[in-house]
C-alpha positions as a LaTeX table, in Angstrom:
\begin{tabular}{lrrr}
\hline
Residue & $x$ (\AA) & $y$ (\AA) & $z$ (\AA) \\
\hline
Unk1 & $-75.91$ & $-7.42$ & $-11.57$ \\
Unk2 & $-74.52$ & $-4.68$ & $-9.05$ \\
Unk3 & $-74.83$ & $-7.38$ & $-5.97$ \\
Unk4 & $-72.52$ & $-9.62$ & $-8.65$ \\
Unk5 & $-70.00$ & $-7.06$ & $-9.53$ \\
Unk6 & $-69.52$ & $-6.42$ & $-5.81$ \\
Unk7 & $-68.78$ & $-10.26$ & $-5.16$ \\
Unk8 & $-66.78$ & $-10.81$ & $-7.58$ \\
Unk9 & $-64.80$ & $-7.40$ & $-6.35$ \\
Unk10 & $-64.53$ & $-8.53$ & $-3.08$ \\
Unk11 & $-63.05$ & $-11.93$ & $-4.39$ \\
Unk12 & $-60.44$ & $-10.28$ & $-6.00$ \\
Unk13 & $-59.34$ & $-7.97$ & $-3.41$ \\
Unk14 & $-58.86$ & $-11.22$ & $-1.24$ \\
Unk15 & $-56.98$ & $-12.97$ & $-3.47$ \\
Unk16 & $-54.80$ & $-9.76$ & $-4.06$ \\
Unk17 & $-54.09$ & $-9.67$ & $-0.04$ \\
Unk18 & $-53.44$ & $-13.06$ & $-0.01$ \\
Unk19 & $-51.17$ & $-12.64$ & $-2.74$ \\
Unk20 & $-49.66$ & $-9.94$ & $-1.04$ \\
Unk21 & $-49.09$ & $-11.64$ & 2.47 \\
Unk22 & $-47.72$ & $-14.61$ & 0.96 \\
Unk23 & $-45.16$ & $-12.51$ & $-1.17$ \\
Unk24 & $-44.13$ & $-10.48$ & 1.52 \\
Unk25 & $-43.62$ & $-13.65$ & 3.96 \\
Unk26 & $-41.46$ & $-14.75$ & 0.75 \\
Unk27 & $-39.71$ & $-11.34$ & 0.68 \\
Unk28 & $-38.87$ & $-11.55$ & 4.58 \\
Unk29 & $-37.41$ & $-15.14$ & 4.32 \\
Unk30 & $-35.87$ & $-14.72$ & 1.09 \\
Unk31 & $-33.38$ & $-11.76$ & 3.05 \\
Unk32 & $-32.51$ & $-13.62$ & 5.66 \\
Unk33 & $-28.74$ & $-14.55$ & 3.91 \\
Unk34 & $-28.99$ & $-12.02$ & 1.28 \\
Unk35 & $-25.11$ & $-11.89$ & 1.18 \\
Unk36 & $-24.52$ & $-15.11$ & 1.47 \\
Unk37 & $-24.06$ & $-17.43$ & $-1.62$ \\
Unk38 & $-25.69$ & $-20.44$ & $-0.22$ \\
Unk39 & $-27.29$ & $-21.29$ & 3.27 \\
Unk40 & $-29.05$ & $-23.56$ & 4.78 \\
Unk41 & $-31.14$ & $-24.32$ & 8.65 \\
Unk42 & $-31.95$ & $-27.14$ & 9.79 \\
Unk43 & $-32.77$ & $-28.94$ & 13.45 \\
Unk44 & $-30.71$ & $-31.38$ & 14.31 \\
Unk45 & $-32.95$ & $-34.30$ & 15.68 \\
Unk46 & $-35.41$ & $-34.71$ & 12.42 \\
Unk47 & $-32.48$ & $-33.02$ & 10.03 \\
Unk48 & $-35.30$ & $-31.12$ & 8.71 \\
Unk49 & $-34.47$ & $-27.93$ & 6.13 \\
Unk50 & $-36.08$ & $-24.88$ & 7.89 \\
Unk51 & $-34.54$ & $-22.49$ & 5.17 \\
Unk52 & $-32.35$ & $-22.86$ & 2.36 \\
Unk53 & $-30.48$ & $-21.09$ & $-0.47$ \\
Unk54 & $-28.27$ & $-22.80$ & $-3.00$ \\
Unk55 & $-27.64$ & $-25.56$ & $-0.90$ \\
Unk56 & $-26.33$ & $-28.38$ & $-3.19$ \\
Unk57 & $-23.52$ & $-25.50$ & $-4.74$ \\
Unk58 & $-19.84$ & $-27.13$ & $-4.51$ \\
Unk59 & $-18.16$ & $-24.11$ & $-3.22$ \\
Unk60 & $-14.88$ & $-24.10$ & $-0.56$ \\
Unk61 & $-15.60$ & $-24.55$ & 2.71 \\
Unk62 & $-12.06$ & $-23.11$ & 3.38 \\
Unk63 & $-11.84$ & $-23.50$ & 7.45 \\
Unk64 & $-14.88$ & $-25.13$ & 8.71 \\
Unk65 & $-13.26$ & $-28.55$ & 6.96 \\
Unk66 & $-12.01$ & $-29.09$ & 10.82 \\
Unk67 & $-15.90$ & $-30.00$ & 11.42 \\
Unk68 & $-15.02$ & $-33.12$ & 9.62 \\
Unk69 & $-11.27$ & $-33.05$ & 11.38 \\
Unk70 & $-12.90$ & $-32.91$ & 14.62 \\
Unk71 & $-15.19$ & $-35.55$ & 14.12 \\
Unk72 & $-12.97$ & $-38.25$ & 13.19 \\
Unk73 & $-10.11$ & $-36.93$ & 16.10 \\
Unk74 & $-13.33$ & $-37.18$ & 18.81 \\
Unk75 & $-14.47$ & $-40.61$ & 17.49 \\
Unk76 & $-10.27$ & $-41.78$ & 18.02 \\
Unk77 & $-10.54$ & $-40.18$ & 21.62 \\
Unk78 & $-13.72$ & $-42.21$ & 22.77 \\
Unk79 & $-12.81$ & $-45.39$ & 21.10 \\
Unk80 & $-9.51$ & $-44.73$ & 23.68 \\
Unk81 & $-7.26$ & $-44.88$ & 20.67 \\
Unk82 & $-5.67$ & $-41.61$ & 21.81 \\
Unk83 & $-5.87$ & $-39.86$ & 25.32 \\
Unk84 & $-6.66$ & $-36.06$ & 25.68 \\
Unk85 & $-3.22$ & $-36.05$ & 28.35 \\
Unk86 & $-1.40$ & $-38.27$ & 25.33 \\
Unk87 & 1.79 & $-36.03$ & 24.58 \\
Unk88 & 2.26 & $-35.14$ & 20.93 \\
Unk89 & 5.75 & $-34.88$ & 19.28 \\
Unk90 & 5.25 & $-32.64$ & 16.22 \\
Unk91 & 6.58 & $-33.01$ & 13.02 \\
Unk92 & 8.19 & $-30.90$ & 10.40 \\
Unk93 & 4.77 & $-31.46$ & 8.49 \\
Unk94 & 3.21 & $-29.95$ & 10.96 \\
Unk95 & 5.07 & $-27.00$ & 11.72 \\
Unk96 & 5.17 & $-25.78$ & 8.42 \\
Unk97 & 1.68 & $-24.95$ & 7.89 \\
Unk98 & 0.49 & $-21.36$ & 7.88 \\
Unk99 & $-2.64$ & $-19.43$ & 7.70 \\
Unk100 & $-4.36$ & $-19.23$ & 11.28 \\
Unk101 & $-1.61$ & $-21.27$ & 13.67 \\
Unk102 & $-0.13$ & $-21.31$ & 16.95 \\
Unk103 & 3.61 & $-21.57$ & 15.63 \\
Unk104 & 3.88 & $-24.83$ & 16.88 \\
Unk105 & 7.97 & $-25.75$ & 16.57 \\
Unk106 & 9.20 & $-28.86$ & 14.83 \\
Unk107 & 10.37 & $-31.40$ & 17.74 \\
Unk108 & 7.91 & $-29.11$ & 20.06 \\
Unk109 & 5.31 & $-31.70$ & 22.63 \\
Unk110 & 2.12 & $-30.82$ & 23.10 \\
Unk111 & $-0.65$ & $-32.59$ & 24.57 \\
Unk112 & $-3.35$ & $-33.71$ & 22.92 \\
Unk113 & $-5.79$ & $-31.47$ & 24.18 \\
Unk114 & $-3.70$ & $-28.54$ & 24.12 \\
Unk115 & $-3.62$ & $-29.34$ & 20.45 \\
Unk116 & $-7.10$ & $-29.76$ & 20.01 \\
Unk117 & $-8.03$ & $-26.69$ & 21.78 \\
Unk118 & $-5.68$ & $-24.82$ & 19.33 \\
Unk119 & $-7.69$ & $-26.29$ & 16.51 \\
Unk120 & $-11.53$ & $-26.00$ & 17.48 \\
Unk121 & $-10.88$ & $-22.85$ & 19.53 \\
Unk122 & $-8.74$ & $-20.76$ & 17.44 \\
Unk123 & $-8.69$ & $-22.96$ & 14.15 \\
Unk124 & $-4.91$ & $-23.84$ & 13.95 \\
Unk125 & $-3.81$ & $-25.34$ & 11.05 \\
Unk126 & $-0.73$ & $-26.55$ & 12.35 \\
Unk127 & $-2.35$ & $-28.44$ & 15.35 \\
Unk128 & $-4.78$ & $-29.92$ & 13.23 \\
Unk129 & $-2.59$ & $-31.44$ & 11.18 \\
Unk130 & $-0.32$ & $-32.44$ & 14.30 \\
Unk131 & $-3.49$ & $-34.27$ & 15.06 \\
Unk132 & $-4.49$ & $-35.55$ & 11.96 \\
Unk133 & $-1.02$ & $-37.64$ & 11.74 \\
Unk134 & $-1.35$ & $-39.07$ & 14.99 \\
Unk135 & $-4.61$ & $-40.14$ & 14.38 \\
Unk136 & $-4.22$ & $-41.64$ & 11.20 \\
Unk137 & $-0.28$ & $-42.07$ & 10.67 \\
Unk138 & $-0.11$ & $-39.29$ & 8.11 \\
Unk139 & $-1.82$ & $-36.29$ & 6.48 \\
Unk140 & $-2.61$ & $-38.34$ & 3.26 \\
Unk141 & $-4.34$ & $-41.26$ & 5.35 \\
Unk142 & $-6.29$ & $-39.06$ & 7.10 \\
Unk143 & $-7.66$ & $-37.26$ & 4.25 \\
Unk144 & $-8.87$ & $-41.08$ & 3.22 \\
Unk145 & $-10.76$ & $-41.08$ & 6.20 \\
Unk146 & $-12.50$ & $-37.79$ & 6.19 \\
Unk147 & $-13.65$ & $-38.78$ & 2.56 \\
Unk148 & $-15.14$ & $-42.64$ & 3.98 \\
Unk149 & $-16.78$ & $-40.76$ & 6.29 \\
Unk150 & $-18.12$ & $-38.21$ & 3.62 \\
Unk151 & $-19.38$ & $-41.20$ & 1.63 \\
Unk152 & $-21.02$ & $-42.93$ & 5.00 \\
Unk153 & $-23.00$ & $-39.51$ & 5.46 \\
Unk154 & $-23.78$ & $-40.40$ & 2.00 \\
Unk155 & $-22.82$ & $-36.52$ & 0.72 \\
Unk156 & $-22.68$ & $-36.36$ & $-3.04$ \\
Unk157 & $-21.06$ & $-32.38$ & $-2.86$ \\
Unk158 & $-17.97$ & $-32.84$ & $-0.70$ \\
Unk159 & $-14.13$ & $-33.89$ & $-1.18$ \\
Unk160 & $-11.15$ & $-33.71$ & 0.67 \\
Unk161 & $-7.65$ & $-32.29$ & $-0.21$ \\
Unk162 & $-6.59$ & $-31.57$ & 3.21 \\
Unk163 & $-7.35$ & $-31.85$ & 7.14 \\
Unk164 & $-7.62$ & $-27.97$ & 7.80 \\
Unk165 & $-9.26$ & $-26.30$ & 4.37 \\
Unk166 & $-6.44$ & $-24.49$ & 2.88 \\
Unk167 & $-6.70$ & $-25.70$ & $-0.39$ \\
Unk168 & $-8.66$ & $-23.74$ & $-2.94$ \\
Unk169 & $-11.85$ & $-24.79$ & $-5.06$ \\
Unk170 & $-9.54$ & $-25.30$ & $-7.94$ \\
Unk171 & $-7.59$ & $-28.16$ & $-6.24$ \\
Unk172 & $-10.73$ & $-30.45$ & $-5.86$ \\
Unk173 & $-11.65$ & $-29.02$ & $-2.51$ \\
Unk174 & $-15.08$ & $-28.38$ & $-2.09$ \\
Unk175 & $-18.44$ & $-28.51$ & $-0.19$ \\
Unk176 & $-21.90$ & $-27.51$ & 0.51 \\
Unk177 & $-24.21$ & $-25.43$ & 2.21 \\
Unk178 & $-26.27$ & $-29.00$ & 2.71 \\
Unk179 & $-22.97$ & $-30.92$ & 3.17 \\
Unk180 & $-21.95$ & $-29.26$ & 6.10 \\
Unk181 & $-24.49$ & $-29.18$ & 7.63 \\
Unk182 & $-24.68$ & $-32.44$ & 7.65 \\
Unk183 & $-21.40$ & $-33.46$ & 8.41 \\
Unk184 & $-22.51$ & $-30.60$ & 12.11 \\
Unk185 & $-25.40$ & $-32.90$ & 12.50 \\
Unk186 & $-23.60$ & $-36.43$ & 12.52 \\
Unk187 & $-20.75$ & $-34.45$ & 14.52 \\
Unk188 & $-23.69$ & $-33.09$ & 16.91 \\
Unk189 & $-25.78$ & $-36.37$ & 17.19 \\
Unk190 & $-22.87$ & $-38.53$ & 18.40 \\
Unk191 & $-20.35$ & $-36.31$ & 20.33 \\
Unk192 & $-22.41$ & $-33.45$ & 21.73 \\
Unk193 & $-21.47$ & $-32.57$ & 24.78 \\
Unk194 & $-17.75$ & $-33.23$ & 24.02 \\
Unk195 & $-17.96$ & $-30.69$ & 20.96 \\
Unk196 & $-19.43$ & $-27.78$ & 22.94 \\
Unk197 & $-17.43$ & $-28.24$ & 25.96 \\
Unk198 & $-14.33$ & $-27.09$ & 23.53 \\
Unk199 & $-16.22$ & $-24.94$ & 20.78 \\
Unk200 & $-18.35$ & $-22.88$ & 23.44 \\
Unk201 & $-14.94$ & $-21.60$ & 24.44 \\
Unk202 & $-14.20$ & $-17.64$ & 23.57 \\
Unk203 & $-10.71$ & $-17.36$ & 25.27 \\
Unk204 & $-7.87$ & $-19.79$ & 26.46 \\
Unk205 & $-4.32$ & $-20.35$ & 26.90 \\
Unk206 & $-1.48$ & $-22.75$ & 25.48 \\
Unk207 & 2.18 & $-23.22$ & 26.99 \\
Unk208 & 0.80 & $-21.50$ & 30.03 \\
Unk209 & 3.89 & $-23.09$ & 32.05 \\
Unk210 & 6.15 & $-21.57$ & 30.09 \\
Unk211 & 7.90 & $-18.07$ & 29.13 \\
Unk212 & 5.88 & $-17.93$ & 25.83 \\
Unk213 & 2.24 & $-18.49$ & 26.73 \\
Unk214 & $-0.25$ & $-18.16$ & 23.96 \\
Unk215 & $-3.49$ & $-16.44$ & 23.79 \\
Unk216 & $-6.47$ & $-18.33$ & 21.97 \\
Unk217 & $-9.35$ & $-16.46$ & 21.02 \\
Unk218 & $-12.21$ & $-18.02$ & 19.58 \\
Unk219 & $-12.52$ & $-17.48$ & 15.97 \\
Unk220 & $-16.71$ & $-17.54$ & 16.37 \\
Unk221 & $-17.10$ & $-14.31$ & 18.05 \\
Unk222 & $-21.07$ & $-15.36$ & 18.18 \\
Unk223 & $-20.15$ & $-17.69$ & 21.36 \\
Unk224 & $-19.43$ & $-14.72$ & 23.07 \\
Unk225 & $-22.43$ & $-12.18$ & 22.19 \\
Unk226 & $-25.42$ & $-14.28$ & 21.13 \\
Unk227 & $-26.39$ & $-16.51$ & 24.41 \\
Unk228 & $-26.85$ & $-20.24$ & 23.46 \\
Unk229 & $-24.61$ & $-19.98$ & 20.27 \\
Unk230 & $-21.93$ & $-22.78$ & 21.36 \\
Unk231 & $-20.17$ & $-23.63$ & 17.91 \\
Unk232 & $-19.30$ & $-24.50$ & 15.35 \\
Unk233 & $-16.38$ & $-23.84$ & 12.89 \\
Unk234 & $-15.98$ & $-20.43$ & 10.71 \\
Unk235 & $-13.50$ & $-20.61$ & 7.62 \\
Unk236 & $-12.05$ & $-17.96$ & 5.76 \\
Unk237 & $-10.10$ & $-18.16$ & 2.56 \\
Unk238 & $-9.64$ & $-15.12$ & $-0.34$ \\
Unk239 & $-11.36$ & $-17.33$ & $-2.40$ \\
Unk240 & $-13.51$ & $-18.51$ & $-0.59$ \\
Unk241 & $-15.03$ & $-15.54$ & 1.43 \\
Unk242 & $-16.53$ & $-15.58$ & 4.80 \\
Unk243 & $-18.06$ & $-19.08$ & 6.00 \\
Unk244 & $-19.68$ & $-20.02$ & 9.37 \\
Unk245 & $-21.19$ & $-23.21$ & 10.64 \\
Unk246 & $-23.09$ & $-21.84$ & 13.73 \\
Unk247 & $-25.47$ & $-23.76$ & 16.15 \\
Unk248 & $-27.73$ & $-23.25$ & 19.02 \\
Unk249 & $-29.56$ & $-24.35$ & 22.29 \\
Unk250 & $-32.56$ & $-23.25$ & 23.09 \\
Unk251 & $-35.86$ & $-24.26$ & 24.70 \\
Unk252 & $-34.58$ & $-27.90$ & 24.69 \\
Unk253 & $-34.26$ & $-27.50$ & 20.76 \\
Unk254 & $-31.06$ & $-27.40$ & 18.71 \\
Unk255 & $-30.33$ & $-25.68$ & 15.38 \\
Unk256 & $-27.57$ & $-25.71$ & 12.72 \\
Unk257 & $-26.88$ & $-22.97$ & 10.42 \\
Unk258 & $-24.39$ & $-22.38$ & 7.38 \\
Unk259 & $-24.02$ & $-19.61$ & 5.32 \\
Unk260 & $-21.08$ & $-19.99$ & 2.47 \\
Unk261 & $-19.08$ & $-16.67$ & 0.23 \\
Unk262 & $-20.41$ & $-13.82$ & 2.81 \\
Unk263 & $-18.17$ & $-10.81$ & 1.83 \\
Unk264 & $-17.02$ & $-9.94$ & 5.40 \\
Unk265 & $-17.28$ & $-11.10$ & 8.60 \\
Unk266 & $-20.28$ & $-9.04$ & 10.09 \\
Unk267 & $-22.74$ & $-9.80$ & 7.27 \\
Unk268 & $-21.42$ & $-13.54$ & 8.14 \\
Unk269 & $-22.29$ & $-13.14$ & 11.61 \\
Unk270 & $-25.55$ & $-11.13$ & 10.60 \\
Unk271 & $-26.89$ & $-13.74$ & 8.54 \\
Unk272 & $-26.33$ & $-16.24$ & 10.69 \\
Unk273 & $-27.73$ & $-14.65$ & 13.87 \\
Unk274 & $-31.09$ & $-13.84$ & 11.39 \\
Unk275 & $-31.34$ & $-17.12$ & 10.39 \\
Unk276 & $-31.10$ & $-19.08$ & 13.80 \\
Unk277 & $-33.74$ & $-16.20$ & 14.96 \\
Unk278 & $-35.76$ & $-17.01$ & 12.65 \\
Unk279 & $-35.77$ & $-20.85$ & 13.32 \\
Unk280 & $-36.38$ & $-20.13$ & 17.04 \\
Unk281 & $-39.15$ & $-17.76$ & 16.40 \\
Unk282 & $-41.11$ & $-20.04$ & 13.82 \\
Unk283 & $-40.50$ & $-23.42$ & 14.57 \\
Unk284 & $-40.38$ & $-26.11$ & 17.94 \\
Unk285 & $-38.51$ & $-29.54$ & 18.26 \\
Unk286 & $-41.28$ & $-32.09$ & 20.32 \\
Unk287 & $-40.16$ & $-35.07$ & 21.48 \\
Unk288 & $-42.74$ & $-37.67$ & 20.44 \\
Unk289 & $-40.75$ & $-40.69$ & 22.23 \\
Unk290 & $-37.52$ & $-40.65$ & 24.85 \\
Unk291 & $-34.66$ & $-42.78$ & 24.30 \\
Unk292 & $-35.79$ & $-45.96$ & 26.04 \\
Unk293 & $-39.04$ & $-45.89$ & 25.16 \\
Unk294 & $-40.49$ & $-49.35$ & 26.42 \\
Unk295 & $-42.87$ & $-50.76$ & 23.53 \\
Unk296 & $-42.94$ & $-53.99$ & 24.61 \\
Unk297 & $-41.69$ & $-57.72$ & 25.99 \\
Unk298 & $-39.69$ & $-60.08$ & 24.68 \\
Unk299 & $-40.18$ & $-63.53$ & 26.17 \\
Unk300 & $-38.03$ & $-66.63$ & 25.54 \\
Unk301 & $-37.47$ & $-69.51$ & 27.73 \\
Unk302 & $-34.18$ & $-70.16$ & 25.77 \\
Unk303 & $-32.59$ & $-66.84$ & 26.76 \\
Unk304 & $-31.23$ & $-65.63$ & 29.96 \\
Unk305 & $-32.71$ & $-63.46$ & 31.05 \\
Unk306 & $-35.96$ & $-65.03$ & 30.26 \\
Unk307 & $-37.88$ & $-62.15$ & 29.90 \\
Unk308 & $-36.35$ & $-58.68$ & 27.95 \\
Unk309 & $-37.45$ & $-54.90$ & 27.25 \\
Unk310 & $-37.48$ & $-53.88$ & 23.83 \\
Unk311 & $-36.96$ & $-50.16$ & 23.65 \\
Unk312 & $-36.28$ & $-47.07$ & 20.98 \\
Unk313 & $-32.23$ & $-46.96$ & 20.65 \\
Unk314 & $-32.69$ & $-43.08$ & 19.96 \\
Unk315 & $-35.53$ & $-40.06$ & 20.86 \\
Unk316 & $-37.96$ & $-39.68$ & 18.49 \\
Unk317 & $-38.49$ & $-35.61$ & 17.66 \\
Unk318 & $-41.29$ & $-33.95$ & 15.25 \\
Unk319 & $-40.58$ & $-30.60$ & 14.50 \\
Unk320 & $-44.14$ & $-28.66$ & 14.09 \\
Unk321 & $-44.82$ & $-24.49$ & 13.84 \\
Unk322 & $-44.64$ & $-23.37$ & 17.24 \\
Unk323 & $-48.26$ & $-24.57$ & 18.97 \\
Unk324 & $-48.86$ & $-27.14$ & 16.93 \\
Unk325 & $-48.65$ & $-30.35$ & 18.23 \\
Unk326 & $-48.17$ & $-33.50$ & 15.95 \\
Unk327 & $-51.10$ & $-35.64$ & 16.07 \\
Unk328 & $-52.82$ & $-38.48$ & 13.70 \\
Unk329 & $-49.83$ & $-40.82$ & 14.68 \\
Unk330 & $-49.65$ & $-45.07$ & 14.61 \\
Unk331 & $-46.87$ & $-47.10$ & 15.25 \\
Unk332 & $-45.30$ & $-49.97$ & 13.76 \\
Unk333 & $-42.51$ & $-52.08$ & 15.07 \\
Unk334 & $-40.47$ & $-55.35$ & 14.16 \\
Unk335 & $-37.60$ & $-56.85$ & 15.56 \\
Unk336 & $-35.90$ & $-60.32$ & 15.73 \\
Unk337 & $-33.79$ & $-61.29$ & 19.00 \\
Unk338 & $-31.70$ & $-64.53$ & 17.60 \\
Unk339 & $-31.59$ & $-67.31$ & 19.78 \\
Unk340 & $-27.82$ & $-67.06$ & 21.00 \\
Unk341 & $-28.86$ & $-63.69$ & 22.44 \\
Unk342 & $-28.13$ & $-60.00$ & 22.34 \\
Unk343 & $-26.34$ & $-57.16$ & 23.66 \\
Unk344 & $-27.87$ & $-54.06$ & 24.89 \\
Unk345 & $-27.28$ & $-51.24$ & 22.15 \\
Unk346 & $-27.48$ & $-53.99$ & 19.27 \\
Unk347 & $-30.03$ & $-53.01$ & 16.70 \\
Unk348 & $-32.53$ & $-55.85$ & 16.53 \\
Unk349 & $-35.35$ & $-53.85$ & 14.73 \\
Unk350 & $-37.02$ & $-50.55$ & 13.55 \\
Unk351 & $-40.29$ & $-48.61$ & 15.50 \\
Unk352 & $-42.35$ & $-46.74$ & 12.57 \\
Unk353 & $-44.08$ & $-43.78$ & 12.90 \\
Unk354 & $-47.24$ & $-43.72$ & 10.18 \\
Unk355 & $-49.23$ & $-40.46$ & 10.06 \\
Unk356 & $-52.11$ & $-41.46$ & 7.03 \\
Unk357 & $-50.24$ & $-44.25$ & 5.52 \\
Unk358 & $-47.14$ & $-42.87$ & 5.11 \\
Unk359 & $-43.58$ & $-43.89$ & 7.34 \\
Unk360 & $-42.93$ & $-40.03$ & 8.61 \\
Unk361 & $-40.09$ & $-41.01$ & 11.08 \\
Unk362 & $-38.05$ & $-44.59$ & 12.27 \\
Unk363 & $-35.90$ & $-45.27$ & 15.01 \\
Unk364 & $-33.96$ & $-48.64$ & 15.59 \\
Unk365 & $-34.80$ & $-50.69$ & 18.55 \\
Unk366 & $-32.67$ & $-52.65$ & 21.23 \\
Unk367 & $-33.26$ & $-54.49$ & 24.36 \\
Unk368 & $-32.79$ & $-52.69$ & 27.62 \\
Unk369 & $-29.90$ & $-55.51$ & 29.19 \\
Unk370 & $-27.86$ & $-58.00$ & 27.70 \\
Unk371 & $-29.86$ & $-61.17$ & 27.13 \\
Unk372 & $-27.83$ & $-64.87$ & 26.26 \\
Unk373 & $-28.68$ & $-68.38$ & 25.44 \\
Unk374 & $-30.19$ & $-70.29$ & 29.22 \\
Unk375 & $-28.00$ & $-72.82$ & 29.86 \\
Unk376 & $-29.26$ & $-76.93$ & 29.51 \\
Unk377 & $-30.49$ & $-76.78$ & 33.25 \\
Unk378 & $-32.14$ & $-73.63$ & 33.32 \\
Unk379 & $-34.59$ & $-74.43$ & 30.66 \\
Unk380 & $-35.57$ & $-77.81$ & 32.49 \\
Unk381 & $-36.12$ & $-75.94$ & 35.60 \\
Unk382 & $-38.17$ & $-73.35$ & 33.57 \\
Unk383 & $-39.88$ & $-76.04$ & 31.55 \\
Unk384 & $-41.00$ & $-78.18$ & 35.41 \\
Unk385 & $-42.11$ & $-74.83$ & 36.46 \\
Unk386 & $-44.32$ & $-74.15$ & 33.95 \\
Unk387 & $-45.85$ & $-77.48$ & 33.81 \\
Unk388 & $-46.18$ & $-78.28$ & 38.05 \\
Unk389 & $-47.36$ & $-74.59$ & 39.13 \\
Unk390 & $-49.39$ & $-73.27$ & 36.13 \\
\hline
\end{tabular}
């Protein structure tokens, strides 16, 4: 009876330290944005949620809208419909916005990256909308397009009054923790190294050639103190409190944070610095798969060239607790190559990753060169070689 007692006293006490543990690991993680009204982490190759708090509330973004600003006014600079040396002409619009500006002057010209520094770098609302109508013809039509491109991300919490996050909750304005995050990681994933090179910047100058230079400081003081924070966008309204869309390199892994309604600017920068430590401490990105990862041939008598590469279009990343490596992984791929031929980017199928039965991860597939349709003469010399020297 004693020897019974003792077990079954034993048992408990375990399950009270477990108990314990787990609520305390709860506690820790549960503080990390204590201020903040929603917040989210995530990684931006899998898009996995490391941490989150109230993620899906619509609340105003206020400035870190120019996330979405920035992405379509990058996508219009690689495409080559605009030039970073392109001179601007600005317009009355323009001009007459306030909040956090650069006083740009009606009739004033400004180059295009000038304009865009003003807006990543110090969060101008005037150059942002400067942009916005050379982009898209007018503030209105560019507002249609950051909304198409809300609906592509396929973000249910998130609409559009305006380029640069003035307008309040009350005017239909509004976002996510989840949302913007998001709307980072599409931003992040296609234009990289193009985003940083402006957003990493703490200090610059505009009109340098002239007797009214103009000082831009970085409205992200974290690019400045915390080594490997490089972006992205903070936004500020009385309404809206403090907001910050952070993110950060290290160990060959990238993170995203958001925190939403912080009451001032250090708990803002507090919580964000907490949660991005906490991602880095707990958590590794592993790349499973390189971009170009050859999983096979593709060999067609009809095409030129004959024989073709199939490889991954993008790098395939698992992220795991630090140590762990992922493991218990099959493949599966399809594709189709049509018989006029491809080009080298086109998607022509999907590589699966299984881990017991289920897809955990797929990546489209393309060919490594251009392939095309062999012409009548080329497939009768193929054809003769095949049948006189095999």
């Amino acid at each position: 009876m004693m020897r019974k007692k003792l077990i079954i006293t034993f048992i408990c006490f375990i399950g009270f330290i477990f108990a314990y543990l787990k609520f305390d690991v709860l506690a820790n993680t549960d503080t990390l944005t204590s201020g903040a009204k929603a917040s989210i982490l995530i990684e931006l190759h899998t898009g996995e949620i490391l941490y989150e708090k109230n993620i899906h509330e619509k609340l105003a973004p206020a400035s870190m809208t120019k996330i979405m600003s920035t992405h379509l006014i990058i996508d219009a600079l690689v495409s080559g419909q605009i030039k970073m040396e392109d001179i601007v002409t600005v317009s009355a619009h323009a001009a007459s916005f306030g909040g956090s500006q650069v006083w740009l002057e009606t009739g004033e010209q400004m180059s295009v990256e000038d304009l865009f520094k003003c807006m990543v770098i110090a969060s101008a609302n005037d150059a942002t909308v400067a942009l916005a109508e050379l982009v898209a013809g007018s503030e209105d039509l560019f507002v249609q397009r950051m909304n198409k491109k809300v609906q592509d991300l396929g973000l249910i919490n998130t609409h559009f009054v305006d380029p640069t996050g003035l307008s309040d909750f009350e005017t239909g304005h509004y976002s996510s923790a989840y949302d913007m995050a998001m709307m980072a990681r599409g931003l992040l994933l296609e234009h990289e190294a193009l985003t940083t090179k402006y957003s990493s910047i703490y200090e610059d100058y505009i009109r340098q050639d002239t007797n009214d230079p103009f000082w831009l400081v970085n409205t992200n003081k974290l690019v400045k103190h915390v080594p490997g924070i490089d972006g992205l966008k903070t936004g500020w309204t009385r309404k809206a409190g403090y907001n910050l869309t952070a993110t950060m390199k290290k160990a060959g892994m990238r993170l995203i944070s958001v925190v939403m309604g912080e009451e001032t600017p250090s708990k803002r920068n507090y919580d964000t610095v907490s949660l991005l430590n906490y991602g880095f401490s707990q958590y590794e990105a592993v790349e499973y798969k390189s971009k170009g990862y050859h999983i096979g041939d593709y060999d067609n008598l009809l095409l030129t060239p004959q024989k073709v590469k199939i490889v991954t279009k993008e790098p395939i990343y698992f992220l795991t607790k630090k140590g762990v490596k992922p493991s218990g992984l099959e493949e599966n791929f399809t594709y189709y190559i049509d018989k006029s031929g491809v080009k080298k980017g086109s998607e022509i199928g999907k590589l699966e990753i299984i881990k017991k039965g289920k897809v955990v991860y797929t990546v489209p597939l393309t060919v490594e060169q251009d392939c095309r349709r062999a012409s009548f003469f080329q497939v009768i010399g193929r054809v003769l070689k095949t049948v006189l020297f095999k």
